[in-house]
Every structure is written in C-alpha cells, then in structure tokens.
N, CA, C and O atoms as CSV, one atom per row, in Angstrom:
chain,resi,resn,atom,element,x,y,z
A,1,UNK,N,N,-18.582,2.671,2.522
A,1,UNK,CA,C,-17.670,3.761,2.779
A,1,UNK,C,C,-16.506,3.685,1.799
A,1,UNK,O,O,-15.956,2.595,1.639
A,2,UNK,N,N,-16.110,4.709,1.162
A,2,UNK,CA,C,-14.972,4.899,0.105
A,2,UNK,C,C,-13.984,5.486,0.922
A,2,UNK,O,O,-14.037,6.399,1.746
A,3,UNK,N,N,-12.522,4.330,0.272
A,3,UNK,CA,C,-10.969,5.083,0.960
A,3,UNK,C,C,-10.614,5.485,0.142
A,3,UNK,O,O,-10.937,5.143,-0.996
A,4,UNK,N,N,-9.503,6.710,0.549
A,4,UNK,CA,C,-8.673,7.209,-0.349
A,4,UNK,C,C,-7.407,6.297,-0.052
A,4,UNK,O,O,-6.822,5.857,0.938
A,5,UNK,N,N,-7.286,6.243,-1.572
A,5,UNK,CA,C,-5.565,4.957,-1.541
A,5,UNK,C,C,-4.799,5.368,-2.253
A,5,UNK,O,O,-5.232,5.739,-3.343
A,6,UNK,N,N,-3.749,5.461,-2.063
A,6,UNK,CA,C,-2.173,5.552,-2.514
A,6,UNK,C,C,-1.804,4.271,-2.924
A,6,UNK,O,O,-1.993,3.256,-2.254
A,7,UNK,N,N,-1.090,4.333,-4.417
A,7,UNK,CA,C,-0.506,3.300,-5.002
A,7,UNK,C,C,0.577,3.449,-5.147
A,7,UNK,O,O,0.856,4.542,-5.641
A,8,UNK,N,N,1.633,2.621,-4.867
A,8,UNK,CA,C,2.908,2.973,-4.493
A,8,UNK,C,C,3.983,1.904,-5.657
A,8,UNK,O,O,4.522,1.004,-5.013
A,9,UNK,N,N,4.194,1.891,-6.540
A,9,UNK,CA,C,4.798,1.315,-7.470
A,9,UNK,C,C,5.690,1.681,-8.534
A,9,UNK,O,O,5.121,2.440,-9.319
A,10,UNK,N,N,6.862,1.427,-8.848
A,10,UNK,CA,C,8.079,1.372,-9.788
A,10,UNK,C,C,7.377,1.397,-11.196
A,10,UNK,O,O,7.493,2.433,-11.850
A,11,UNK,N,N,6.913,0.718,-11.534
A,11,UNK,CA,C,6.101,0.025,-13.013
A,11,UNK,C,C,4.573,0.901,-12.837
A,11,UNK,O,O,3.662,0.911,-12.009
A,12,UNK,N,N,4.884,1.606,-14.122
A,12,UNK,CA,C,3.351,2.587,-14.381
A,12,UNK,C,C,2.390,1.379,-14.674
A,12,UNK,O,O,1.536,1.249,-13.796
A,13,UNK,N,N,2.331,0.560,-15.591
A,13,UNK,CA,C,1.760,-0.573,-15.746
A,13,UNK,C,C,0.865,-0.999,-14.164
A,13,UNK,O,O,-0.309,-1.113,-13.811
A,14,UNK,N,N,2.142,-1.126,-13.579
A,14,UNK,CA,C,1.544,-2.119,-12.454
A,14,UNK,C,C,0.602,-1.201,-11.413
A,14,UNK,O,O,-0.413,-1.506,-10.787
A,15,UNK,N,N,1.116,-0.353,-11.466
A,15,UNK,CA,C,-0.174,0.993,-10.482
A,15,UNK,C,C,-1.402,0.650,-11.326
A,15,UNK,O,O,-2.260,0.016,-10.711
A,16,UNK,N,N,-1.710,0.981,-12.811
A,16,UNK,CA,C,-2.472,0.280,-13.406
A,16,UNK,C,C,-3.355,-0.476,-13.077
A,16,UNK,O,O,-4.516,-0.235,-12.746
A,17,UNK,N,N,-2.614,-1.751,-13.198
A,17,UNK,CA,C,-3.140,-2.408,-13.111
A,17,UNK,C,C,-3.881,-2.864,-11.611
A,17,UNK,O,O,-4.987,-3.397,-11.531
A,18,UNK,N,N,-2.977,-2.514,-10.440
A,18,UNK,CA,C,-3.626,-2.563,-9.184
A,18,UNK,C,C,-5.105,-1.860,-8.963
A,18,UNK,O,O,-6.145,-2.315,-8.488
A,19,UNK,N,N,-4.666,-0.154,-9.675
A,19,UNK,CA,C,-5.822,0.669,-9.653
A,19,UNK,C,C,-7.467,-0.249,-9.970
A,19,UNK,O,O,-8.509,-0.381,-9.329
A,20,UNK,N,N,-6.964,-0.725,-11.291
A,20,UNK,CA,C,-8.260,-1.400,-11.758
A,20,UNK,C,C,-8.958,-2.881,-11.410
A,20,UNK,O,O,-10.137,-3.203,-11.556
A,21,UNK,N,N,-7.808,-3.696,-10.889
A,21,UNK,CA,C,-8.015,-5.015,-10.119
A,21,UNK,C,C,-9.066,-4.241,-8.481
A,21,UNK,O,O,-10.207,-4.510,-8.105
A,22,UNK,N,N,-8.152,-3.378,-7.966
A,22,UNK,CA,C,-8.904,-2.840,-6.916
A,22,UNK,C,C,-10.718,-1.885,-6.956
A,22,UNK,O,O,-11.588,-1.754,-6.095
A,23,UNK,N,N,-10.636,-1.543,-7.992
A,23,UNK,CA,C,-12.024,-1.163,-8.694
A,23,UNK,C,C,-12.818,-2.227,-8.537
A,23,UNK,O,O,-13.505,-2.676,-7.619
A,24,UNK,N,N,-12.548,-2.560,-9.741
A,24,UNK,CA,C,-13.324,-3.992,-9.877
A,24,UNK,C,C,-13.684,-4.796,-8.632
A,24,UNK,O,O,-14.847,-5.154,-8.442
A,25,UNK,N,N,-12.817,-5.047,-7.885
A,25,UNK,CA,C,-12.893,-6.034,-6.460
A,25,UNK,C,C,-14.092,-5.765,-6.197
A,25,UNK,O,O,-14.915,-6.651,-6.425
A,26,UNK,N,N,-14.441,-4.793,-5.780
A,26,UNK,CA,C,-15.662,-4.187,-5.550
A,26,UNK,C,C,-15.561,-3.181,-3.938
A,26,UNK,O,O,-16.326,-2.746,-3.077
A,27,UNK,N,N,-14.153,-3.195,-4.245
A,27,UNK,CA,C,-13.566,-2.408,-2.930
A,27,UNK,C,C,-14.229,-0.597,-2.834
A,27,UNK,O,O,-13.519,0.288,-3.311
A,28,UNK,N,N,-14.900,-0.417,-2.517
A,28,UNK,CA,C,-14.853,1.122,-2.178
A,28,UNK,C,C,-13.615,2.239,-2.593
A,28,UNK,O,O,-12.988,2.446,-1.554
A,29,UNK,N,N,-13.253,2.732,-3.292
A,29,UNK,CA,C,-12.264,3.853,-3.375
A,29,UNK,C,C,-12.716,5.229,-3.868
A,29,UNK,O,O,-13.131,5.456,-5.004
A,30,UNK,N,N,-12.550,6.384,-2.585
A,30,UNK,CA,C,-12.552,7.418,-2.992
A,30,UNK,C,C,-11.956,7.948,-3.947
A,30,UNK,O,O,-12.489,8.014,-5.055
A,31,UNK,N,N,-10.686,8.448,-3.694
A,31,UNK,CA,C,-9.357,9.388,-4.355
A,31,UNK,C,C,-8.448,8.565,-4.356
A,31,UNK,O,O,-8.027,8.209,-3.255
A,32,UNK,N,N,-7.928,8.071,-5.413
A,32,UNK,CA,C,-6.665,7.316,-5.679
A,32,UNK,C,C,-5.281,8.217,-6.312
A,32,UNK,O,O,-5.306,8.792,-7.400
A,33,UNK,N,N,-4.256,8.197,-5.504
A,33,UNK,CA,C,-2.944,8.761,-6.002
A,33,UNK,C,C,-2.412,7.668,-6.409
A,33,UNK,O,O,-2.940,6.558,-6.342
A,34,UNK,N,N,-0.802,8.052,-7.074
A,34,UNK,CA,C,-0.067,6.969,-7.441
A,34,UNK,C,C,1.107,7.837,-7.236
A,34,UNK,O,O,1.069,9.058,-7.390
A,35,UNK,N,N,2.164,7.159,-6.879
A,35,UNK,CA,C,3.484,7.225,-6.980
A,35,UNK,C,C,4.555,5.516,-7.448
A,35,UNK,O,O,4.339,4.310,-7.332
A,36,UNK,N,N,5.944,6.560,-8.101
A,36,UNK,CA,C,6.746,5.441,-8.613
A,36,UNK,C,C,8.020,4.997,-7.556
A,36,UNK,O,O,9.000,4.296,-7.810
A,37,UNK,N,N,7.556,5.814,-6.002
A,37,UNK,CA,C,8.265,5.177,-5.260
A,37,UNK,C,C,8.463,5.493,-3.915
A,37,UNK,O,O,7.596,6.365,-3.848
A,38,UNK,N,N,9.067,5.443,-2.493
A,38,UNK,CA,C,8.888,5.866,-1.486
A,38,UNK,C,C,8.161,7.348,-1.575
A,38,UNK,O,O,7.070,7.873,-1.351
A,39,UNK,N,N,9.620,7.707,-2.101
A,39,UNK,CA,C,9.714,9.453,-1.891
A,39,UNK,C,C,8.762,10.106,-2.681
A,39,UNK,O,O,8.509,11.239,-2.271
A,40,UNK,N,N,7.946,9.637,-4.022
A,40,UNK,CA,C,7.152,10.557,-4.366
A,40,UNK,C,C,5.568,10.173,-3.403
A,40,UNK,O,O,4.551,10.867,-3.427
A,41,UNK,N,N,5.796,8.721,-2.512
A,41,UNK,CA,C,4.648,8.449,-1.512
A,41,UNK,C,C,4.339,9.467,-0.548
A,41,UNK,O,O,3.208,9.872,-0.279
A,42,UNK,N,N,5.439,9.857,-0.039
A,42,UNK,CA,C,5.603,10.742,0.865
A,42,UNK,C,C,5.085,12.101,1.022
A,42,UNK,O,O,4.310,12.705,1.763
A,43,UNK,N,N,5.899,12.345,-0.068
A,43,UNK,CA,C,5.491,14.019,-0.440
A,43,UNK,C,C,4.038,13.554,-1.300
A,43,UNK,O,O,3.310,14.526,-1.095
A,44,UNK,N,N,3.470,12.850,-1.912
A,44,UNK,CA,C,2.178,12.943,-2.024
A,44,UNK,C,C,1.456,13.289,-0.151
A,44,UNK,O,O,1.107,14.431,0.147
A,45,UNK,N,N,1.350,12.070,0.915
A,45,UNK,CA,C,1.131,12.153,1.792
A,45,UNK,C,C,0.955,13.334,2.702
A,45,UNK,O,O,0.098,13.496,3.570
A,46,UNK,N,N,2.081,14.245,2.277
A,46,UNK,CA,C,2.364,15.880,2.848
A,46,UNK,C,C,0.692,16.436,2.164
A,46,UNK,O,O,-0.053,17.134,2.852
A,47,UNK,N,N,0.472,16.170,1.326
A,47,UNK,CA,C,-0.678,17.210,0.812
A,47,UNK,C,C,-1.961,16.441,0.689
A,47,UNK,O,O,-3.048,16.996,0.527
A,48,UNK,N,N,-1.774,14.992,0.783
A,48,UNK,CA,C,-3.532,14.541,0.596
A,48,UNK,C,C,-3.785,13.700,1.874
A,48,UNK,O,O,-2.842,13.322,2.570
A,49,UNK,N,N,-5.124,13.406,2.180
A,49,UNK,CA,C,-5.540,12.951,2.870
A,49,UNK,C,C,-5.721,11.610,2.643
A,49,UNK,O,O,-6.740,11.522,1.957
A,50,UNK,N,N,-5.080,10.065,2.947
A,50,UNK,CA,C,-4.954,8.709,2.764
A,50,UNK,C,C,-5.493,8.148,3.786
A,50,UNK,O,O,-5.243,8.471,4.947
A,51,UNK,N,N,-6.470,7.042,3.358
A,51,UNK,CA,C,-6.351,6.303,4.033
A,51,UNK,C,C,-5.787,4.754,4.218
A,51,UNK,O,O,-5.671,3.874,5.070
A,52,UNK,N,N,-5.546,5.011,2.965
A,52,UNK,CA,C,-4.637,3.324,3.078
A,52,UNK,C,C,-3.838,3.269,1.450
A,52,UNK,O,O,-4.347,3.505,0.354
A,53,UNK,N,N,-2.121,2.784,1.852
A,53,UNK,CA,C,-1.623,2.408,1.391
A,53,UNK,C,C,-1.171,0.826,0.592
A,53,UNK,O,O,-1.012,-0.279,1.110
A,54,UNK,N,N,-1.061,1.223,-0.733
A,54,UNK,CA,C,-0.409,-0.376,-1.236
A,54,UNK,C,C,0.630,-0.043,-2.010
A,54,UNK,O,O,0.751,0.827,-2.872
A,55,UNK,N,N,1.475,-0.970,-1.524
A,55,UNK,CA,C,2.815,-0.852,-1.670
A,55,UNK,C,C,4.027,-1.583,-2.329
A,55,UNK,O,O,4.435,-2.433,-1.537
A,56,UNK,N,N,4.650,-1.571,-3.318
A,56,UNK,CA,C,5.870,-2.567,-3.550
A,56,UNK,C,C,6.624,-2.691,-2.576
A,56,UNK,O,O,6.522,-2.046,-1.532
A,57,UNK,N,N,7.448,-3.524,-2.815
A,57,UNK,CA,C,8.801,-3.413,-1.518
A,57,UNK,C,C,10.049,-3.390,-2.821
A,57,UNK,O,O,11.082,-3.415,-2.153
A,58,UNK,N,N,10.406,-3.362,-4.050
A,58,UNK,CA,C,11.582,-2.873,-4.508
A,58,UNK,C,C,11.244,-2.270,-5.416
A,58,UNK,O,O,10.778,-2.759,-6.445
A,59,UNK,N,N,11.458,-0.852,-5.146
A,59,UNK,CA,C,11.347,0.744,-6.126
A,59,UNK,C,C,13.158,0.988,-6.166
A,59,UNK,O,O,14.078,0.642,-5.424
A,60,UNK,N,N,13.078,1.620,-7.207
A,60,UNK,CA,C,14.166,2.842,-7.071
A,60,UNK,C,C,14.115,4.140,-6.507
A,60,UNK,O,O,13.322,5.016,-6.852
A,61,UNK,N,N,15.134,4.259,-5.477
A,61,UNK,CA,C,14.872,5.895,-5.238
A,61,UNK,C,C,14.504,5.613,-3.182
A,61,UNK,O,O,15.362,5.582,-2.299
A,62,UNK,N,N,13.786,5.539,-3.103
A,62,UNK,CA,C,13.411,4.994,-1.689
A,62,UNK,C,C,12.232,3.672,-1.737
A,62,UNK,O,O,11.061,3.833,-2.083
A,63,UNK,N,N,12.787,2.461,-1.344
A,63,UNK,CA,C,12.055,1.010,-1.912
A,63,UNK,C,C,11.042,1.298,-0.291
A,63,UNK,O,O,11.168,2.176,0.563
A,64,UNK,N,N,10.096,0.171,-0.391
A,64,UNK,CA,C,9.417,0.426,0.376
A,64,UNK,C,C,9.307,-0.254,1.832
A,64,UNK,O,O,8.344,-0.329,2.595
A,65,UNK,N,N,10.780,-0.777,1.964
A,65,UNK,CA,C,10.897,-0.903,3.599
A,65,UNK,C,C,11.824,0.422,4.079
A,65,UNK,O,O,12.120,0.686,5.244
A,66,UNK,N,N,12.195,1.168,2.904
A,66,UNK,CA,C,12.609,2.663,3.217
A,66,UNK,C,C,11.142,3.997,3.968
A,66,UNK,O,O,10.980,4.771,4.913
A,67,UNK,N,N,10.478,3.532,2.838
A,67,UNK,CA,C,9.361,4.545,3.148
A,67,UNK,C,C,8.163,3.964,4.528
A,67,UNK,O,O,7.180,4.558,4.971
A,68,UNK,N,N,8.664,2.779,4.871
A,68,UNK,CA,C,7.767,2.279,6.083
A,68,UNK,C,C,8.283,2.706,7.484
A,68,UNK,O,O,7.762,2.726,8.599
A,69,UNK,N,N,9.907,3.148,6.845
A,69,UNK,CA,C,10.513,3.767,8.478
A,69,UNK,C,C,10.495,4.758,8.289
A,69,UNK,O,O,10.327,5.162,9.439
A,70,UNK,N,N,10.549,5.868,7.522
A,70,UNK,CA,C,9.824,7.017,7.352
A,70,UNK,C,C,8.499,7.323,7.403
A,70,UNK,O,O,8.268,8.497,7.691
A,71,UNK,N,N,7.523,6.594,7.203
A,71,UNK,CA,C,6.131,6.483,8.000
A,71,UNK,C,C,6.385,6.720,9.257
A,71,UNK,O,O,5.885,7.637,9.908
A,72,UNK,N,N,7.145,5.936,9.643
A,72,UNK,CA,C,6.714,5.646,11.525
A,72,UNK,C,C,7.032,6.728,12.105
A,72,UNK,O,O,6.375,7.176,13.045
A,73,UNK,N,N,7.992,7.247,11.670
A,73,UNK,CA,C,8.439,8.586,12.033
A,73,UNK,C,C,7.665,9.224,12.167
A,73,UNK,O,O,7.261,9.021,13.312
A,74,UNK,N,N,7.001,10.092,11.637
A,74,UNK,CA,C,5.839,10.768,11.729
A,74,UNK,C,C,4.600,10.568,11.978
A,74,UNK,O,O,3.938,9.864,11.216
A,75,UNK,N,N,3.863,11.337,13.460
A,75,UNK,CA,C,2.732,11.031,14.296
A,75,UNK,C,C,1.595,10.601,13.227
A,75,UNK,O,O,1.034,9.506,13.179
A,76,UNK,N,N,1.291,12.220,11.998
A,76,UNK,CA,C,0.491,11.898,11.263
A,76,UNK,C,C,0.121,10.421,10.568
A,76,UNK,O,O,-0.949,9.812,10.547
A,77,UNK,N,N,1.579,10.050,9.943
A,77,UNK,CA,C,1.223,8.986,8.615
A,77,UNK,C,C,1.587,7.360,9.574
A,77,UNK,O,O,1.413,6.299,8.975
A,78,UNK,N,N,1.972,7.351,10.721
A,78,UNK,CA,C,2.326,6.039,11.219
A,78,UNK,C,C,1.084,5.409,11.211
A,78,UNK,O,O,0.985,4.200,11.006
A,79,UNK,N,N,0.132,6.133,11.418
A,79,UNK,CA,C,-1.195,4.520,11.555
A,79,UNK,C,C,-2.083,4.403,10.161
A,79,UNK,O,O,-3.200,3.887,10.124
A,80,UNK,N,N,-1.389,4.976,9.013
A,80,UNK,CA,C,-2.024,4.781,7.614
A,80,UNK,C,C,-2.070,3.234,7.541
A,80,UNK,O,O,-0.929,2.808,7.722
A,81,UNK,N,N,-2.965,2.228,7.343
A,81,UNK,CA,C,-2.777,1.013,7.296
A,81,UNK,C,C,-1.718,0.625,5.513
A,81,UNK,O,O,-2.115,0.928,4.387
A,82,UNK,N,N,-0.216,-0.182,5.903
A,82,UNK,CA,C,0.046,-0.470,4.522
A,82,UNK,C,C,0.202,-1.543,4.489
A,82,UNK,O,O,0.705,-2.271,5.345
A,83,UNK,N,N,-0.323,-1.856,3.221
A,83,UNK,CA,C,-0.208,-3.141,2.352
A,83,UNK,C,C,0.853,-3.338,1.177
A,83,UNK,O,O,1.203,-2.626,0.235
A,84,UNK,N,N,1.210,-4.584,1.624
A,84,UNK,CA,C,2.187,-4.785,0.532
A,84,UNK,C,C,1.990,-5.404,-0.741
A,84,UNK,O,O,1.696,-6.539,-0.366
A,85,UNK,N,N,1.939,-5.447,-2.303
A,85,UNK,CA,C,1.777,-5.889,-2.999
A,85,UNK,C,C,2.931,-6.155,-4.089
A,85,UNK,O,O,3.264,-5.382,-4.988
A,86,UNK,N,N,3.387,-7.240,-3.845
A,86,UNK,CA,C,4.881,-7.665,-4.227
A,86,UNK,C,C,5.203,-8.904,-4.750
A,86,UNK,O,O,4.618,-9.885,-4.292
A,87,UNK,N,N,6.056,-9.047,-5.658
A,87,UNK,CA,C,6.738,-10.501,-6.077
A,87,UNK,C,C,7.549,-10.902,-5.376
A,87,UNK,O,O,8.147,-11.872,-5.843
A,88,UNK,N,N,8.083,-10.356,-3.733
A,88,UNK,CA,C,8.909,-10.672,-2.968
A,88,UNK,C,C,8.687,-11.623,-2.206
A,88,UNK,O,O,7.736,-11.660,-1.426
A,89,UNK,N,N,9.531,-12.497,-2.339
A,89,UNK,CA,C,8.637,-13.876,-1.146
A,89,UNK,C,C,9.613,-14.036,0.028
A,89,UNK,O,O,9.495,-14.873,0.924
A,90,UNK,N,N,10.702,-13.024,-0.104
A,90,UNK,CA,C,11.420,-13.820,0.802
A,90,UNK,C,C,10.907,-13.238,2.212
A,90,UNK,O,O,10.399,-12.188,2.606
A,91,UNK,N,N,11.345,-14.588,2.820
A,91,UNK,CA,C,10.642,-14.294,4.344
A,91,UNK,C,C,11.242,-13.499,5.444
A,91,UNK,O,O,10.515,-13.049,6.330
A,92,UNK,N,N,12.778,-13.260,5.442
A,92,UNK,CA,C,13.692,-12.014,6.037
A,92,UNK,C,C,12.790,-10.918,5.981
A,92,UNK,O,O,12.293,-10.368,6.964
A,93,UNK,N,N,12.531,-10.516,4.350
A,93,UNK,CA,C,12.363,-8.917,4.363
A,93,UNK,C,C,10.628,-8.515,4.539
A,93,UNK,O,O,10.265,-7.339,4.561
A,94,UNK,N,N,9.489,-9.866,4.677
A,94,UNK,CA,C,8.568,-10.018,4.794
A,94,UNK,C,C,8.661,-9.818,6.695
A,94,UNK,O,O,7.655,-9.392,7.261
A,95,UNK,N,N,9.448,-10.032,7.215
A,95,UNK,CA,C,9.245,-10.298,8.380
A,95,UNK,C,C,9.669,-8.705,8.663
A,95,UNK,O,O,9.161,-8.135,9.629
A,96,UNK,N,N,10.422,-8.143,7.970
A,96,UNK,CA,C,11.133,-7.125,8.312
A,96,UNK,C,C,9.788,-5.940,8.312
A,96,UNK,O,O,9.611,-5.043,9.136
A,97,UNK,N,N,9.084,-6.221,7.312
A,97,UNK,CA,C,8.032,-5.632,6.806
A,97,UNK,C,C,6.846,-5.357,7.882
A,97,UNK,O,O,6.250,-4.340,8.237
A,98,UNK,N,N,6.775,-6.785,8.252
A,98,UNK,CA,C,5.660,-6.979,9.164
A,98,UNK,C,C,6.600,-6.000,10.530
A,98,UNK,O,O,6.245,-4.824,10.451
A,99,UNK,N,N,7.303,-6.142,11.305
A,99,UNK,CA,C,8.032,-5.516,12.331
A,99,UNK,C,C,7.936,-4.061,12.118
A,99,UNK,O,O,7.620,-3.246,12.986
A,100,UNK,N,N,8.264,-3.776,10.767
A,100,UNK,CA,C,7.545,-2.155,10.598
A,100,UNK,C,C,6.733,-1.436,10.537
A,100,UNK,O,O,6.698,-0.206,10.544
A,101,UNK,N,N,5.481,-2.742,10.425
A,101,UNK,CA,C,4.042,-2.752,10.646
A,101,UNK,C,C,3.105,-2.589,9.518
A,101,UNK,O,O,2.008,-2.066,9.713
A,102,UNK,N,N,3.476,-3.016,8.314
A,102,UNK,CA,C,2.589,-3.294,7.356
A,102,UNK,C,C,1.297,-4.277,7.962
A,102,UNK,O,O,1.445,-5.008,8.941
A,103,UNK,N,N,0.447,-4.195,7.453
A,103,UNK,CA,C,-1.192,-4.615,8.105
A,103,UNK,C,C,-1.402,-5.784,7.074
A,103,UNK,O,O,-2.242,-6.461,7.666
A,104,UNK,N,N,-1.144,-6.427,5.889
A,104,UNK,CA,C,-0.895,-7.776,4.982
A,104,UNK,C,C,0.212,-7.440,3.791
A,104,UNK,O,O,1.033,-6.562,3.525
A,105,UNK,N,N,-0.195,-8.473,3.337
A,105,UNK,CA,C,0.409,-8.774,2.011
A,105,UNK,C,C,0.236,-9.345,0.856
A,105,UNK,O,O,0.586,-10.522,0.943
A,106,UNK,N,N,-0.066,-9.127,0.011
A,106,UNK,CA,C,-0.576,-9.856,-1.245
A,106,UNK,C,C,0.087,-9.879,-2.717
A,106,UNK,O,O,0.199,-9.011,-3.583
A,107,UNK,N,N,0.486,-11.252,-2.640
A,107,UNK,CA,C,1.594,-11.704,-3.667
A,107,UNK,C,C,1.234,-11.400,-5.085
A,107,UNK,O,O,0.054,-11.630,-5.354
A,108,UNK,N,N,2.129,-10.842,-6.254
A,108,UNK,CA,C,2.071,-11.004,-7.309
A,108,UNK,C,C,2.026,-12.100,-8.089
A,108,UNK,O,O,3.173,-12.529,-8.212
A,109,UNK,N,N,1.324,-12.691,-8.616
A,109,UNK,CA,C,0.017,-11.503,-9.219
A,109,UNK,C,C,-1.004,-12.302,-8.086
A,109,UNK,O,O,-0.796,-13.265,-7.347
A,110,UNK,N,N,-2.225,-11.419,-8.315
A,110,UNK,CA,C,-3.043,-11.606,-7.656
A,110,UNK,C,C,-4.301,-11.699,-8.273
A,110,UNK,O,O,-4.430,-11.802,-9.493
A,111,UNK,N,N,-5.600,-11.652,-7.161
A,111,UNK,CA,C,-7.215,-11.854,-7.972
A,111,UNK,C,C,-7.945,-10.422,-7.276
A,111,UNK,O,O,-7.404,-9.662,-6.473
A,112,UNK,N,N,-8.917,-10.347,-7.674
A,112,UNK,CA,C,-9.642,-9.113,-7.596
A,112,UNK,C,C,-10.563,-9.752,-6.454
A,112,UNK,O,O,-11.584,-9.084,-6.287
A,113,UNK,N,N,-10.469,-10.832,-5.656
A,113,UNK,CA,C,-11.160,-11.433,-5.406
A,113,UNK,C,C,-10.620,-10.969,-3.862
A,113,UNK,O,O,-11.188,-10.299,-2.999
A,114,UNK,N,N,-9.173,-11.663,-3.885
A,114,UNK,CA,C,-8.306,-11.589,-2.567
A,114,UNK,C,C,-7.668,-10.002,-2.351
A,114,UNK,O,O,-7.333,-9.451,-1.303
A,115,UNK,N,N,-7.644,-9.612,-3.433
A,115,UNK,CA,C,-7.308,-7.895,-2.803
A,115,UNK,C,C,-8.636,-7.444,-2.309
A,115,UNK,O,O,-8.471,-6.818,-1.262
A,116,UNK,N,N,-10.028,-7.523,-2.689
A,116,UNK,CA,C,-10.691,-6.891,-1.772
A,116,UNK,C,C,-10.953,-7.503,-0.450
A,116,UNK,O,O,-11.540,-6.787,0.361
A,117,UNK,N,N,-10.523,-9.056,0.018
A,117,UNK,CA,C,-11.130,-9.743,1.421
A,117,UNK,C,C,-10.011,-8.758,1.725
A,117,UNK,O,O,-10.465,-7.769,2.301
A,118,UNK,N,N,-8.518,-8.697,1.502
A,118,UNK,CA,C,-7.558,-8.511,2.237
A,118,UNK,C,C,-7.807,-6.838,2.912
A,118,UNK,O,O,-7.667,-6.393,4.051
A,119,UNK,N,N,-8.297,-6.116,1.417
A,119,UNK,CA,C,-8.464,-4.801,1.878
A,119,UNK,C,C,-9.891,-4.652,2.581
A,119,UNK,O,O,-9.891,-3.582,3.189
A,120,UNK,N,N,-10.750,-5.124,2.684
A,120,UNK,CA,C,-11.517,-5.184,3.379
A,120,UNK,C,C,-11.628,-5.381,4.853
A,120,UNK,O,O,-12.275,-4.661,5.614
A,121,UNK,N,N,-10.815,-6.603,5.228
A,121,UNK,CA,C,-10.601,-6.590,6.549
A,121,UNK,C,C,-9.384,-6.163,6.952
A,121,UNK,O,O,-9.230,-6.279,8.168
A,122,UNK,N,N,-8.654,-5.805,6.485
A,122,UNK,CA,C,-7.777,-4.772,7.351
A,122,UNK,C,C,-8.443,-3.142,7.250
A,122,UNK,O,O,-7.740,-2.411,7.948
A,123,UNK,N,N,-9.117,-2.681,6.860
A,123,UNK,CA,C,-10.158,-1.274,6.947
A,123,UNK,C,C,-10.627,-1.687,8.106
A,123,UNK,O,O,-10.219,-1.199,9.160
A,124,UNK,N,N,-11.804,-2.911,8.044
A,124,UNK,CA,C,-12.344,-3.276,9.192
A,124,UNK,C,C,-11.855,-3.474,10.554
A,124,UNK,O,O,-12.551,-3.391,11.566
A,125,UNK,N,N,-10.177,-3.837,10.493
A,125,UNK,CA,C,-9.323,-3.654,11.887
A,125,UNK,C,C,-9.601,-2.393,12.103
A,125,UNK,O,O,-10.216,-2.067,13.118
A,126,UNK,N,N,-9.209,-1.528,11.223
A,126,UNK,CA,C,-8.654,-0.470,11.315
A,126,UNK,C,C,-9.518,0.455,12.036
A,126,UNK,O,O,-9.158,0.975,13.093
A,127,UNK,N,N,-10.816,0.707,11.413
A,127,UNK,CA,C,-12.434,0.966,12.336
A,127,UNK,C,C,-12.337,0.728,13.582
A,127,UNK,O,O,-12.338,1.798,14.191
A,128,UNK,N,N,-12.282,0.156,14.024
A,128,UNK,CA,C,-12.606,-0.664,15.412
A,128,UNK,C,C,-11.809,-0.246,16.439
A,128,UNK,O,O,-11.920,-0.757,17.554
C-alpha cells in the first residue's frame, strides 16, 4: 500500500534528501508534497489528501511544535500520524513533541534502513 507524505523542512536540500532516503527504504509512497515550514504544511494539508507527515522541529515562520498544535486543532488533520526528523536532541522539546502527539522520531542523519522500520510501523499502528 502507497502513502501520501508531506515533507516538512527549512533546507530544500534536506526535503531532498528525506524524499529519496524514503524511496529507496523501500517504503511505499504515493504523492509526496514538500513544504519549508509549518504554515506552508498546513495550507498544503487544506487541499491534499496526507497520510503521514515528517517533520523538522526548527523552521522559520511556524517551527514544528507550532504546526503540531495547529494540527490538533482541527478534527480533519489531528490523527495524520507525524514524525519527526530532526537534529534536536533535547529531551524538553522531544517530550513536548511526544505530548502533542507525534507517533516517533528519527535523528539526523539517518539510514534508509531505520526510516522505513520507523515508517512502517507506525502506518501499521495506524491501520489497526
């Protein structure tokens, strides 16, 4: 089964590069968007159909423990499963993250190996 995913990142590079680490994985992806930060996540969201988000946590403009309480807000986009994909380690805003209900997390940089177990079984929560 193929998801549609939203890439949510500051650095054109790094959407990039997620896009194609996540290919490769051998992850399923329908329709892939990209945005450079909350707010263009959002208003993508208004018009396409997602099923799962990956996410930075520091953008300019709306960072992405901005755009996770603006998720919740709304019936539609609150149960989009998001993932975080970040150089952020600290454990405050990781925790803060998780409380807002991000579904994992996967540290910069990463393997094509562990983004698909990660995205794999959180789809598979998500099913069920």
């Amino acid at each position: 089964m193929a998801y549609n995913v939203l890439i949510v990142d500051d650095s054109q590079t790094m959407r990039k590069v997620i896009r194609k680490t996540v290919s490769i994985s051998g992850f399923e992806i329908g329709d892939c968007w990209e945005a450079g930060n909350g707010r263009e996540a959002l208003d993508i969201l208004h018009s396409c159909w997602v099923d799962l988000i990956l996410a930075d946590l520091n953008m300019p403009v709306m960072n992405g423990l901005e755009m996770l309480r603006e998720l919740k807000k709304g019936e539609l986009h609150r149960h989009i499963p998001v993932i975080l994909i970040t150089t952020e380690g600290s454990e405050k805003r990781l925790e803060e993250a998780y409380a807002l209900g991000i579904k994992g997390y996967i540290q910069k940089p990463f393997y094509p190996e562990t983004i698909r177990d990660v995205l794999t079984r959180i789809m598979e929560e998500t099913r069920d």
